[in-house]
N, C-alpha and C positions, 0 to 999 in steps of 0.2 A: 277202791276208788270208785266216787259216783258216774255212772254213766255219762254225764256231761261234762266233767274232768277228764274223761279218756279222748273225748272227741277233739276236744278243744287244742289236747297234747297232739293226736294225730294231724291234725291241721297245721299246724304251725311247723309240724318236720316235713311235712308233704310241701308246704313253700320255702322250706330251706334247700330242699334237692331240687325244684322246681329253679331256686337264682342261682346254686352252684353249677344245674346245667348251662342256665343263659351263659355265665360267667365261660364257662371254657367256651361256647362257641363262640366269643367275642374274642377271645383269642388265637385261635387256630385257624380266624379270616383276617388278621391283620388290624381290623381296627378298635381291638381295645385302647390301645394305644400306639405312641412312637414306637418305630426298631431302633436299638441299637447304630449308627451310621460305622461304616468301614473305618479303619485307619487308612490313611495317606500312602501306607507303605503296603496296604494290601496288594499281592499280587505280584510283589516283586521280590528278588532276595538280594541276599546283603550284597551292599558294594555297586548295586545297579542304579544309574542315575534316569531319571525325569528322560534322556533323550535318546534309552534302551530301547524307548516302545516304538520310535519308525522304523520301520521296514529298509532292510541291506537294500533291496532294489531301489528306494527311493532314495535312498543314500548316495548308490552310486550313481542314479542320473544326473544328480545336480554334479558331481565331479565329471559327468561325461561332457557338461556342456563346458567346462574348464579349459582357458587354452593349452593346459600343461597337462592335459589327460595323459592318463596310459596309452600309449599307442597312436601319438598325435606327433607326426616325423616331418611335418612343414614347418620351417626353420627359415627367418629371413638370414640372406647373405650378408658377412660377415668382412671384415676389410680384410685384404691377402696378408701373408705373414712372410716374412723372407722365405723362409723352407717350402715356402710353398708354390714360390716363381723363380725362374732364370734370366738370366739378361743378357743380351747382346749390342750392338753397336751395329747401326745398319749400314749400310756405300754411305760415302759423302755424295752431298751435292754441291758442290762450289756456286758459285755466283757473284759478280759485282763485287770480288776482293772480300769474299765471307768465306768459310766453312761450314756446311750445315749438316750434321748428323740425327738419324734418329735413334733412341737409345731406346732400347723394346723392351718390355716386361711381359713374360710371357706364365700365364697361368700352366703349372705341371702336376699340380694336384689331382684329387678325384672331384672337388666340390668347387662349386661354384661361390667366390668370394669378388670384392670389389677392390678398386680405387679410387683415390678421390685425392686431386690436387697437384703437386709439383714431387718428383721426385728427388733426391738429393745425390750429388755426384760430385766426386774427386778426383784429380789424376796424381798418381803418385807414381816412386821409382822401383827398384827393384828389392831397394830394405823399406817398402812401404812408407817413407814419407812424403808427406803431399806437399806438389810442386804449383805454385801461383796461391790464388784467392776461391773460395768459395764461391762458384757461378752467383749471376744476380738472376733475378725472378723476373723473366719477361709479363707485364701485364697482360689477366687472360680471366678468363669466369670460368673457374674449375666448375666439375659439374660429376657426378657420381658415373666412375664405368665401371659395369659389370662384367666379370669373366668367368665365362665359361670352362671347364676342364677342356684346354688348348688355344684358351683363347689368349689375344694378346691386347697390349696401350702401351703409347708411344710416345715421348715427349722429344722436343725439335732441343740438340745442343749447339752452340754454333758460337764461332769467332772468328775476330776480323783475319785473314788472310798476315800471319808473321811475316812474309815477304812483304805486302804491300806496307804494314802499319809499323816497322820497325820494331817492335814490342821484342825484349828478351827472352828466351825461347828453353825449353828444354824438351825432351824427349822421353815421354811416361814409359811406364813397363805395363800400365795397369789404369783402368777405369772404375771407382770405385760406385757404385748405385745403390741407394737405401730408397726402396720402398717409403710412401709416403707413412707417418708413423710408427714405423722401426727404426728401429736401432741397430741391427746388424745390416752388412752391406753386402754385397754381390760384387766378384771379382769377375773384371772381362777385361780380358787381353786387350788394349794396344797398340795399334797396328798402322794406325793411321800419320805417325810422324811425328814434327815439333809440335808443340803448341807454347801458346802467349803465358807468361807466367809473370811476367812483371812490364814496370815502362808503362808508355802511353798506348792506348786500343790492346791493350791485354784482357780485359772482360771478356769473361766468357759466359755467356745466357742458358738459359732453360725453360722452356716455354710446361705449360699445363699439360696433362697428361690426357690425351683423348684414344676412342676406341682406334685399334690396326696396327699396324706396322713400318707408316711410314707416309708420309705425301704420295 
């Protein structure tokens, strides 16, 4: 090979290794080109959703502000339940040819529940049927009372004086009181005599239920 045929050959492979260098460093810093971009599901395994990646702590904050968190025991009061008050029948108070009783509901629970409104009350005999009419509902603006564990609410019963008003008479074994809505009722003796059960001034009243025990 002539001298000048060798040169020409060497030249030409001396700039073949000369762009196959360029070439890898344009690789190995990133800008030959594009990379490759991730999948969507890099990073996570199967089964794990989109909202795996916030953090338990922040998770639970937002349930901490929750009114129904774990460990959140402030509860509003609740209306009483039969089982859960007693009842009695307080002194009369006569007057002006009336009868006037208070008829007490006393909270025996451990919590604090309400009332609200007129109680319901029957006098019956001794095989439990009821004697006269279903009291009438003295006009009043109920209004929500709260009871305490011991605490009590009082609604005023009252009718006209049998002796003065002539009204037909019998003699209860029993007083029957249902919390305002229940359905079961409280049994209380009694004691106080005839009462109006038919005839003219036989009505018997029941006034709204307010906080005590009594005028």
């Amino acid at each position: 090979m002539a001298n000048g045929s060798r040169h020409a050959t060497a030249v030409a492979a001396g700039g073949l290794v000369l762009l196959g260098a360029l070439a890898s460093c344009g690789t190995e810093s990133g800008t030959a080109g594009p990379s490759p971009r991730p999948s969507a599901s890099a990073g996570r395994t199967a089964g794990d959703s989109p909202h795996s990646a916030v953090p338990s702590d922040a998770a639970g904050s937002t349930n901490d502000r929750s009114p129904t968190s774990a460990g959140h025991t402030d509860r509003p009061a609740s209306r009483c339940r039969t089982a859960e008050l007693s009842a009695a029948v307080g002194r009369m108070d006569p007057g002006a040819g009336q009868r006037n009783f208070p008829v007490v509901l006393t909270n025996v629970s451990s919590r604090t529940c309400t009332l609200y409104g007129y109680p319901g009350a029957a006098f019956v005999d001794a095989a439990g049927e009821r004697l006269g009419r279903d009291p009438e509902r003295t006009p009043g603006d109920p209004a929500t009372v709260t009871l305490r564990p011991g605490a009590s609410a009082w609604a005023g019963l009252r009718y006209a004086s049998p002796g003065v008003s002539g009204a037909r008479t019998a003699t209860p074994a029993a007083l029957l009181v249902t919390p305002p809505d229940e359905r079961e009722a409280l049994k209380v003796p009694w004691k106080a005599g005839a009462v109006p059960v038919s005839g003219n001034a036989s009505s018997v009243f029941l006034t709204v239920l307010q906080p005590g025990t009594g005028p």
